[in-house]
C-alpha positions in Angstrom: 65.9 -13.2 127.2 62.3 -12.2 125.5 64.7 -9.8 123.0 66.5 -12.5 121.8 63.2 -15.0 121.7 61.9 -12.5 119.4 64.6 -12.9 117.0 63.7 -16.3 116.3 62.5 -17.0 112.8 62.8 -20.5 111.3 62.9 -21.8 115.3 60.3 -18.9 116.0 57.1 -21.2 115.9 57.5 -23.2 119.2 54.5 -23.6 121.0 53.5 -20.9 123.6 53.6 -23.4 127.0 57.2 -24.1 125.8 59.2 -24.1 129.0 61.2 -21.2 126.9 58.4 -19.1 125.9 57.1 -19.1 129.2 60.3 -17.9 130.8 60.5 -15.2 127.8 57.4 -13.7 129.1 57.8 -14.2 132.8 61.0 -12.1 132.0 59.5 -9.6 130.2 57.1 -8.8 132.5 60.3 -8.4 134.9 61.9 -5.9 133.2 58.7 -4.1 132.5 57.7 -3.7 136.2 54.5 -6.3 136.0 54.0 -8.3 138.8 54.8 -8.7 142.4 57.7 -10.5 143.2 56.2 -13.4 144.7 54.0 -13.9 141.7 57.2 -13.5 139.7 58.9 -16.0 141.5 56.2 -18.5 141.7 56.2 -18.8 137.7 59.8 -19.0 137.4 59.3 -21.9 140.0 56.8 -23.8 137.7 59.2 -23.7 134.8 62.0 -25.1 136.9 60.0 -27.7 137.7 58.7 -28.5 134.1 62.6 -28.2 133.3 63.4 -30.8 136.1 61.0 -32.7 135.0 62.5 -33.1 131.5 65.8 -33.6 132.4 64.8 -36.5 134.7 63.3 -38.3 131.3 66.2 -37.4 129.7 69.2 -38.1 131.9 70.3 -34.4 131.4 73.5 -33.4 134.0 75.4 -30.4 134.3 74.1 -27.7 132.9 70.1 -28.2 132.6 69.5 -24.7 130.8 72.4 -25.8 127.8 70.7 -29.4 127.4 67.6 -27.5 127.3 67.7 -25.3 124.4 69.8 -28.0 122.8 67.0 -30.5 123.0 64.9 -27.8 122.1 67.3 -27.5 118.7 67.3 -31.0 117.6 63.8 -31.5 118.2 62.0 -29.0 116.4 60.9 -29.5 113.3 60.6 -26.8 111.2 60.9 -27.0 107.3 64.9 -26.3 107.5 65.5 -29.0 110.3 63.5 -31.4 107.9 65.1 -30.5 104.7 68.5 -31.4 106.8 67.6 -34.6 108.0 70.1 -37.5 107.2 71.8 -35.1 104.4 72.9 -32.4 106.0 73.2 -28.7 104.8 72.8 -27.1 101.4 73.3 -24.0 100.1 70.6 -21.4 100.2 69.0 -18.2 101.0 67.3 -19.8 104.2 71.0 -20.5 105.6 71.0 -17.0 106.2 67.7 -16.7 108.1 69.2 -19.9 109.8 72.5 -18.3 110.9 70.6 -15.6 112.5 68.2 -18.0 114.9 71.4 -19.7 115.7 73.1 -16.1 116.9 70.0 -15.7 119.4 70.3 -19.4 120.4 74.2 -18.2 121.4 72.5 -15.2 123.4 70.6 -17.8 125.0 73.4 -20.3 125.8 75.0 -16.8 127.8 72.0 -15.4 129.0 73.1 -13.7 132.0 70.7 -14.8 135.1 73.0 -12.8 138.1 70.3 -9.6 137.3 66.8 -11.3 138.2 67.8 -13.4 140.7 69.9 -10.8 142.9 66.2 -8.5 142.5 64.2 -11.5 143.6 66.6 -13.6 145.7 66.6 -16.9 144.1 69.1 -18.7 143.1 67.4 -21.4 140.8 69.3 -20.6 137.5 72.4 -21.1 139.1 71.9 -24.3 140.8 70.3 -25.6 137.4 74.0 -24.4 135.5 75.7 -26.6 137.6 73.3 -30.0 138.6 74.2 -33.1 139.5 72.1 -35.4 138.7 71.2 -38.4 140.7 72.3 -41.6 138.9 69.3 -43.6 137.5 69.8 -46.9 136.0 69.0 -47.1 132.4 65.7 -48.5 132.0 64.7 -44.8 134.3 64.9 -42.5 131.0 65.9 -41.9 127.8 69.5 -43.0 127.8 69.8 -42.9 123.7 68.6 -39.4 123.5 70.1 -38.2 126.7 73.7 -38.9 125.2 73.1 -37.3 122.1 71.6 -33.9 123.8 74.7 -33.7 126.3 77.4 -34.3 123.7 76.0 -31.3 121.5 75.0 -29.8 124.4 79.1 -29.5 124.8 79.8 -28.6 121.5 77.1 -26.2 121.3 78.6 -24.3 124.6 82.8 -24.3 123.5 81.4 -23.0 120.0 83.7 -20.3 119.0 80.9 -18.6 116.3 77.9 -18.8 114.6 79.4 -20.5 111.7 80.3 -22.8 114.1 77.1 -23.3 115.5 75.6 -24.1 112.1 77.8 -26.9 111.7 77.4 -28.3 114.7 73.7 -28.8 114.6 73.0 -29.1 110.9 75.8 -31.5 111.3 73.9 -33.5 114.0 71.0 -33.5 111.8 72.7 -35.1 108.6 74.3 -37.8 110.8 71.1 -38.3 113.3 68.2 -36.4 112.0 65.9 -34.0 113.8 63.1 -34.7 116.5 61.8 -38.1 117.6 62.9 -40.4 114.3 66.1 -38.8 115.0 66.8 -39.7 118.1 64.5 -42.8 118.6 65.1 -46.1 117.2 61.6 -47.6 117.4 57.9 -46.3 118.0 54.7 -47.0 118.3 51.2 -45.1 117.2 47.8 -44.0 118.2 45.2 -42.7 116.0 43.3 -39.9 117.5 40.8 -38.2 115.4 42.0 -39.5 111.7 45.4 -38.5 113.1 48.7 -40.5 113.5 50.7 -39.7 116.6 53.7 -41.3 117.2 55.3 -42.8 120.1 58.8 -43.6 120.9 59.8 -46.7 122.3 62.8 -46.0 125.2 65.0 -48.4 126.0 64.6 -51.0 123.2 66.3 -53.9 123.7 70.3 -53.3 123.0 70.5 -57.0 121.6 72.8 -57.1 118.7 72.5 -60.0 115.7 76.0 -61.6 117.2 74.4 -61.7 120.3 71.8 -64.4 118.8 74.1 -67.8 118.4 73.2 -70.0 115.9 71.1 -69.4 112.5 73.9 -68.0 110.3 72.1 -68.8 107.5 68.8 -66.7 108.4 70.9 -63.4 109.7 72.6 -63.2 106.1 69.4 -63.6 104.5 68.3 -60.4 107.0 71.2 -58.6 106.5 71.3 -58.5 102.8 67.9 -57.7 102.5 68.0 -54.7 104.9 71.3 -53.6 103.7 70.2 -53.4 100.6 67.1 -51.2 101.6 69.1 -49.0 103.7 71.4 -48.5 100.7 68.6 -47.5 98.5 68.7 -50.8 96.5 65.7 -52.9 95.7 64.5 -55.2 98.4 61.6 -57.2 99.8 59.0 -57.2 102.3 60.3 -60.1 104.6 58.4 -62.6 107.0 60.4 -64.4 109.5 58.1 -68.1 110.2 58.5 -71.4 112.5 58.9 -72.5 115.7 58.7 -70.2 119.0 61.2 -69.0 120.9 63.8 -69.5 117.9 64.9 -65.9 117.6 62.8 -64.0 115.0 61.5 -61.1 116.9 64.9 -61.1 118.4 66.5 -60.9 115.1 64.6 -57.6 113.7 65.6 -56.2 117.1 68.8 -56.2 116.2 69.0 -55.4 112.6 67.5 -52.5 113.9 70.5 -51.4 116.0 73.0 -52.7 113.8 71.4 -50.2 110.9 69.9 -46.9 113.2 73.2 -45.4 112.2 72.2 -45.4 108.3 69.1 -43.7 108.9 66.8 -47.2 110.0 63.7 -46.9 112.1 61.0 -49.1 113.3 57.7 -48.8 113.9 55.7 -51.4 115.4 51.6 -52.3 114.4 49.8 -54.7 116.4 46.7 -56.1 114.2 43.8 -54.0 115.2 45.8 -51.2 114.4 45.7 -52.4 110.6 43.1 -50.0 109.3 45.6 -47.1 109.8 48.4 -48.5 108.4 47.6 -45.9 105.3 47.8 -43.5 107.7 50.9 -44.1 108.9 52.6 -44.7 105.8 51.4 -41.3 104.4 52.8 -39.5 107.7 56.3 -41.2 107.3 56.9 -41.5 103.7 58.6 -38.4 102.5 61.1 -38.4 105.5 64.5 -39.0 104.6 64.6 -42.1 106.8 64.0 -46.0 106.0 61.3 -47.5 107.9 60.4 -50.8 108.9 56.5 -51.4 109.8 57.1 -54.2 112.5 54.6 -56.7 112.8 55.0 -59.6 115.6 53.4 -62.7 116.1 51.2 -62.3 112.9 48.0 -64.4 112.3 44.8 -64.5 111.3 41.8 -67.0 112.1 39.9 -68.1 109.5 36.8 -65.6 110.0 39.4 -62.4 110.3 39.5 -59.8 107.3 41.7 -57.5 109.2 44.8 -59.2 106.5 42.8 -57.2 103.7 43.7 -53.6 104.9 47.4 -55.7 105.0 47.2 -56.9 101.7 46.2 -53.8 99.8 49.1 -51.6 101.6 52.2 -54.1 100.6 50.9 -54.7 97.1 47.7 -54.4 95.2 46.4 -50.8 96.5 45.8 -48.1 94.0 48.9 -46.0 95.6 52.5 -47.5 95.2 54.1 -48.2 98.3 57.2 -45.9 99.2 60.2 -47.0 98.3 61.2 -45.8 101.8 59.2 -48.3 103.8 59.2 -52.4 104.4 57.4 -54.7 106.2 59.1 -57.2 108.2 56.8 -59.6 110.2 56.8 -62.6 112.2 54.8 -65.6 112.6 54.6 -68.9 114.0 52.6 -69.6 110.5 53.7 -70.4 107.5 50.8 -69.2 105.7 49.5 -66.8 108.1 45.6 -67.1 107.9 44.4 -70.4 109.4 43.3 -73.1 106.4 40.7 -75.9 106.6 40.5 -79.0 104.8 37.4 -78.3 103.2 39.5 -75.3 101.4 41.6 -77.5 99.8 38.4 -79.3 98.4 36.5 -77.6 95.7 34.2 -80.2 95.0 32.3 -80.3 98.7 29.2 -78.4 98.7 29.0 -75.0 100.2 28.0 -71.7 100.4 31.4 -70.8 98.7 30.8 -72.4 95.2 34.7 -72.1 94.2 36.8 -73.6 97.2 39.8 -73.3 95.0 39.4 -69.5 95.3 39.5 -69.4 98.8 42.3 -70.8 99.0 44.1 -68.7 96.9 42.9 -65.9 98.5 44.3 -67.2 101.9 47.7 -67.6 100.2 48.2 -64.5 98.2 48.9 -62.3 101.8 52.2 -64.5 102.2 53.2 -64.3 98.7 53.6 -60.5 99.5 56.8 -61.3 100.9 59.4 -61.3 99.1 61.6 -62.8 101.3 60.9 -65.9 103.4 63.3 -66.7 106.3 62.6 -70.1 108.3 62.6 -70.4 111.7 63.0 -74.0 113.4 64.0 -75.5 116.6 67.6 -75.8 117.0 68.8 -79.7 117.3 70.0 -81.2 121.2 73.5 -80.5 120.1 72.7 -76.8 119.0 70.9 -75.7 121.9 73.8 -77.2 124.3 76.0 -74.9 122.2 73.5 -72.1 122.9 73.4 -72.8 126.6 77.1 -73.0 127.3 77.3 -69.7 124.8 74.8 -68.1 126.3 75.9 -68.7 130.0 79.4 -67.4 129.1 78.6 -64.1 127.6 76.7 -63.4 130.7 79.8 -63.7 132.7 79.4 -67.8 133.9 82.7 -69.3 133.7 84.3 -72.5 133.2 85.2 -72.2 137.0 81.7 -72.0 137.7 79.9 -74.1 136.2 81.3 -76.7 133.1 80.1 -77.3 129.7 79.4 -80.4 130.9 77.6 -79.7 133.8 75.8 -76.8 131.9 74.1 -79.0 129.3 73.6 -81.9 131.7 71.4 -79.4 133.8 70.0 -77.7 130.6 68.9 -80.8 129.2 66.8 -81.4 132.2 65.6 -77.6 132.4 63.7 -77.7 129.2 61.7 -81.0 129.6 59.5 -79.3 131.8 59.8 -75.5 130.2 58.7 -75.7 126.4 61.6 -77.8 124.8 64.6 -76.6 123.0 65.0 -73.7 122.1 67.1 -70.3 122.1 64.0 -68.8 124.4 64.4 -71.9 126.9 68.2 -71.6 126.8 67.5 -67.7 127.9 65.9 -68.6 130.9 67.8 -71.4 131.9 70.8 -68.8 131.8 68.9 -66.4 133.7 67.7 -69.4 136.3 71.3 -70.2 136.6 72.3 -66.7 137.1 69.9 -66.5 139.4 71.0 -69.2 141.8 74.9 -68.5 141.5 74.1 -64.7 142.5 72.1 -65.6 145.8 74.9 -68.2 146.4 72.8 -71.2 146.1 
């Protein structure tokens, strides 16, 4: 195994408490006679654990060593893997050196384990060629990236050469990417030490735009602006304003997985985190993905400067934004920093001699966004249409429970749970849902 390790050039730089150069050296040391066999065996036991433990985040099944050094291919990333990314291939030189990793990745696929665990009687490489995992619902691992590794896991394994091989992963990275803004849709960050590291978000919510009835008129706005983006046209910043519960967070949700396929990705900022958005947009902006910087519920009180650090990044800072990255935020605002009614006065004395100023100040953050998408409260007669469409996508029938009866109960539900809304419709459903499954 350690021969075909050393082989390793572009893929050669993986860190030294990988699960794979750890087994390199415990092998090694094997074949070179260091070691008793119960210290032997003891290490090889610590990697099959670290190995078991991945797999349980990951959903792996069958063959743990295969998903393994596939995960291991379509998450490192090394200059080739990057120059891939959502294009695919070229021709060069490094192909060559490429081709070459990728004939000791095919040693590893066959690595023979019979030899080291007849000599140390284990049988752990077997039973992990041939697991069975225990079922997990989703919300247990990574389900999106656990269906990617097994499927090229497969391929990877029936791969009749190396030329083969090449095209099977390069070909994963033009149509996914390579590590975590490949296979993740959405992310978070922490800063630690002037540093940006990101974290993916498992599990996001599978909610599609159809999924959201109602606001026809809004979703096009959405779609046309991010398609356009996506596509490499010109397009605009977008805030999504009004009334709570109406669908807005919900509806960048979705146009998130309606476009991960064309290379979108998500991150989300929560306001304190402000004073590193130039951080992040320097860490993401010569990937060969489109980004959205996600910012929910946004406000600012009166005495908050925080929308400064915003203001400068979106338009107005000495560096042009990359054409790569948007912003798409919502708010229960309209104008997003809370206004007095002595701002709108510039005549009353104060400390701040110009009142006219301040106000324009207050309104040039929303003016940053291109586009403007609102938000309101859907009318009696289109929340009832939202209930009854609501309740039967989620499998409550006509048999059940009636339109009629449906709204008639509905109607009652939300006078005592926040009004109408798409949100109160939601939990009626799920109330509903509730009661019909315990047989109420």
């Amino acid at each position: 195994m350690y021969k075909s390790i050393s082989k390793l050039l572009v893929y050669g730089d993986m860190p030294k408490d990988s699960i794979l150069m750890q087994l390199g050296g415990i092998f090694k040391d094997f074949d070179e006679g260091r070691g008793t066999r119960d210290e032997l065996v003891s290490r090889i036991f610590t990697q099959i654990k670290h190995l078991l433990a991945v797999a349980t985040d990951y959903g792996f099944d069958d063959n743990l060593w295969h998903n393994y050094l596939t995960f291991l291919l379509i998450t490192e990333e090394n200059p080739f893997a990057l120059t891939c990314e959502k294009v695919g291939a070229g021709n060069g030189t490094v192909n060559n050196f490429v081709r070459s990793d990728y004939c000791a990745f095919m040693e590893l696929f066959d690595f023979d384990f019979g030899p080291i665990e007849e000599a140390l009687g284990i049988d752990c490489f077997t039973q992990i060629s041939h697991y069975k995992a225990i079922g997990k619902k989703d919300l247990m691992y990574n389900k999106n990236v656990s269906e990617k590794v097994r499927a090229l896991s497969k391929k990877l394994e029936k791969a009749a050469d190396v030329d083969e091989f090449f095209d099977c992963v390069t070909g994963f990275y033009r149509d996914y990417g390579v590590g975590m803004f490949g296979l993740n849709k959405a992310f978070r960050f922490k800063s630690e030490n002037g540093r940006i590291r990101f974290l993916p978000i498992n599990n996001m919510d599978t909610v599609m735009l159809d999924d959201l009835i109602g606001y026809e008129i809004q979703k096009k706005k959405l779609i046309d602006n991010t398609e356009a983006f996506v596509q490499g046209r010109s397009a605009n910043n977008v805030l999504l304003f009004g009334d709570s519960g109406t669908g807005k967070s919900t509806s960048i949700k979705a146009i998130v997985n309606q476009y991960y396929d064309q290379g979108l990705r998500m991150i989300e900022i929560y306001k304190y985190q402000f004073v590193d958005l130039s951080n992040v947009i320097a860490s993401i902006k010569n990937r060969n993905y489109r980004f959205i910087i996600y910012m929910d519920d946004l406000s600012f009180e009166a005495d908050e400067s925080e929308y400064k650090f915003l203001k400068a990044v979106i338009e107005g800072g000495v560096e042009t934004k990359p054409e790569n990255i948007l912003i798409y935020a919502t708010s229960n605002r309209r104008h997003l920093i809370k206004e007095e009614w002595g701002d709108r006065n510039d005549m009353e004395y104060t400390a701040d001699v110009h009142r006219s100023d301040t106000m324009e100040e207050k309104m040039s953050l929303v003016n940053r966004f291109g586009v403007q998408i609102s938000y309101i409260k859907p009318s009696k007669k289109e929340y009832n249409s939202i209930v009854v469409g609501l309740a039967r996508r989620s499998g409550i029938t006509e048999e059940m429970m009636t339109d009629e009866e449906l709204c008639a109960k509905a109607n009652v539900w939300e006078l005592s749970h926040g009004g109408v809304s798409g949100r109160t419709a939601q939990q009626f459903i799920n109330y509903v849902k509730g009661t019909l499954e315990y047989g109420d």
